[in-house]
C-alpha atoms as a printed R data frame, in Angstrom:
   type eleno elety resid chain resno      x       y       z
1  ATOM     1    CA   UNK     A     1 73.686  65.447  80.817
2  ATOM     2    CA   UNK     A     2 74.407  68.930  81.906
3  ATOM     3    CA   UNK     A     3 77.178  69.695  84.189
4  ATOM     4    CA   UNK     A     4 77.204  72.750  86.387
5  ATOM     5    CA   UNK     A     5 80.916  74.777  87.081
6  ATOM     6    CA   UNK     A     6 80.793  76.961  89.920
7  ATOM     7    CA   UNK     A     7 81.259  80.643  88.699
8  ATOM     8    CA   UNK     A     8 83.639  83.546  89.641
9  ATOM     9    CA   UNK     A     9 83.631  86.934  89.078
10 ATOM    10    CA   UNK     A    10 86.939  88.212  88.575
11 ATOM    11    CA   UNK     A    11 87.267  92.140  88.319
12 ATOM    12    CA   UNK     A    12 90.384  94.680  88.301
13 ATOM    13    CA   UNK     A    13 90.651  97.210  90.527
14 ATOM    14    CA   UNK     A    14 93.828  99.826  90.461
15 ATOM    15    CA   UNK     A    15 95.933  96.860  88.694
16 ATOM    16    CA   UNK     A    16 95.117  94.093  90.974
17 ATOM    17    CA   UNK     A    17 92.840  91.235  89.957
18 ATOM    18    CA   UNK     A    18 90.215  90.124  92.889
19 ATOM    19    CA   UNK     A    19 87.823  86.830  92.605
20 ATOM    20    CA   UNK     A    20 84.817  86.314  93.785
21 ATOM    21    CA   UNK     A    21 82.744  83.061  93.986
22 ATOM    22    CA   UNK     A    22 79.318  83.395  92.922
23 ATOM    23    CA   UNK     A    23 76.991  82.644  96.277
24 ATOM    24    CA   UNK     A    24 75.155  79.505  96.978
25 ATOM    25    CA   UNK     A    25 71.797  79.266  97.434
26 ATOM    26    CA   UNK     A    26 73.065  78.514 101.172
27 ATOM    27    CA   UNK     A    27 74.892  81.602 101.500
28 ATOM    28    CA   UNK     A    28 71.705  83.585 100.122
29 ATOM    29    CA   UNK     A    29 69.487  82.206 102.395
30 ATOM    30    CA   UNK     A    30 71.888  83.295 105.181
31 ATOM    31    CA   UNK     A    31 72.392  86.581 104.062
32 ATOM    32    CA   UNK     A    32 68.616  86.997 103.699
33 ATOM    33    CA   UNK     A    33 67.852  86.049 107.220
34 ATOM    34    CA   UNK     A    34 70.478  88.464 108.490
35 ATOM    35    CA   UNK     A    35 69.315  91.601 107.029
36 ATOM    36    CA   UNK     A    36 65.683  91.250 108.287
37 ATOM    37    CA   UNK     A    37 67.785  91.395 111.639
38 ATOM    38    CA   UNK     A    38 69.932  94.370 110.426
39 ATOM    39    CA   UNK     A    39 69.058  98.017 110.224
40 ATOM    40    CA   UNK     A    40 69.474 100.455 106.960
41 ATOM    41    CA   UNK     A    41 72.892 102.229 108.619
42 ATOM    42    CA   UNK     A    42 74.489  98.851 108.940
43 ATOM    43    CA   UNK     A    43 73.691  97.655 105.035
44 ATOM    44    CA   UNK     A    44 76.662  98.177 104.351
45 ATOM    45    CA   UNK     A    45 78.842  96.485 106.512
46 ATOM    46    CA   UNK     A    46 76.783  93.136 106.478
47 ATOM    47    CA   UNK     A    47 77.579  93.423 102.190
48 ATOM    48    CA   UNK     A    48 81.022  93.851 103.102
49 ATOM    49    CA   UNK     A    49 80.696  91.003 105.236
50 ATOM    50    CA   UNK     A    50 79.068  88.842 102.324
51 ATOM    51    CA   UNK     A    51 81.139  90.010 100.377
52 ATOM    52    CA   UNK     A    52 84.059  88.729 102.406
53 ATOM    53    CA   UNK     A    53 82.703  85.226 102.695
54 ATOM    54    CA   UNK     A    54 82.960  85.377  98.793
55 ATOM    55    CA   UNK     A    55 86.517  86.273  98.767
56 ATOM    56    CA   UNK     A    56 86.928  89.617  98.444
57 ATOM    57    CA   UNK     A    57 89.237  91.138 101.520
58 ATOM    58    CA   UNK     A    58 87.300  93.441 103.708
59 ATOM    59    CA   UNK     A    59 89.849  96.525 103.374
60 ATOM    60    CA   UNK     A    60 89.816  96.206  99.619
61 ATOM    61    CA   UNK     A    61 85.660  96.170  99.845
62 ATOM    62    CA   UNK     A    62 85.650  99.511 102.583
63 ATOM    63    CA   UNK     A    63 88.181 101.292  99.986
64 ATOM    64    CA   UNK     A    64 86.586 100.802  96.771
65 ATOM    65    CA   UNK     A    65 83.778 103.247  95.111
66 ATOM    66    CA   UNK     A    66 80.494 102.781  96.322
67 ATOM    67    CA   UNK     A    67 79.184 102.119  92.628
68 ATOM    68    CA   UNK     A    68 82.093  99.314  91.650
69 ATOM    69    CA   UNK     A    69 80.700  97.386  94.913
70 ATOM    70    CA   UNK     A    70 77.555  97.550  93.962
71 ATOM    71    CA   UNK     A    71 78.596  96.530  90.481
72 ATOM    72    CA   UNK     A    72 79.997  93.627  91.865
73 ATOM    73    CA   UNK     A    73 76.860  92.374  93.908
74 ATOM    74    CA   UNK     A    74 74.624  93.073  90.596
75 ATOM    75    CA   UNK     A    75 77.378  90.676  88.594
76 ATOM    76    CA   UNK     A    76 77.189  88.154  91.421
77 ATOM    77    CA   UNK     A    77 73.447  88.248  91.989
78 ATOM    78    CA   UNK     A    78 72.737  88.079  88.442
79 ATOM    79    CA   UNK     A    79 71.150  91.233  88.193
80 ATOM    80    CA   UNK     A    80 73.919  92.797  85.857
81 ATOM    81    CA   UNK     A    81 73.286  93.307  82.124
């Protein structure tokens, strides 16, 4: 038998630890459907948004580098290496 755990991605950033859950296929599916309704400019904010529903507090998403957030979406999406 296999059992499944569901997975979080815990990260440090300027001394405090943030968690976040690893999406369902459910929260892919809405994501997907929202950015065919989104334009390029407001990318961004729907990630944030995402993001959010995944745990990680808006403010803390807007202040961080843009290459640690994407970071995070590539560990969470399973594209990281």
């Amino acid at each position: 038998m296999i059992e499944f755990q569901r997975k979080v991605f815990e990260f440090k950033l300027d001394g405090n630890v943030y968690k976040v859950k690893n999406p369902s296929v459910k929260d892919v599916q809405a994501f997907q459907k929202e950015s065919e309704k989104v334009s390029e400019g407001d990318s961004i904010e729907m990630t944030v948004e995402f993001l959010a529903g995944l745990g990680l507090p808006k403010d803390v998403a807007y202040g961080m580098e843009a290459d640690h957030l994407t970071t995070v979406v590539n560990h969470i999406s399973g594209q990281a290496k």
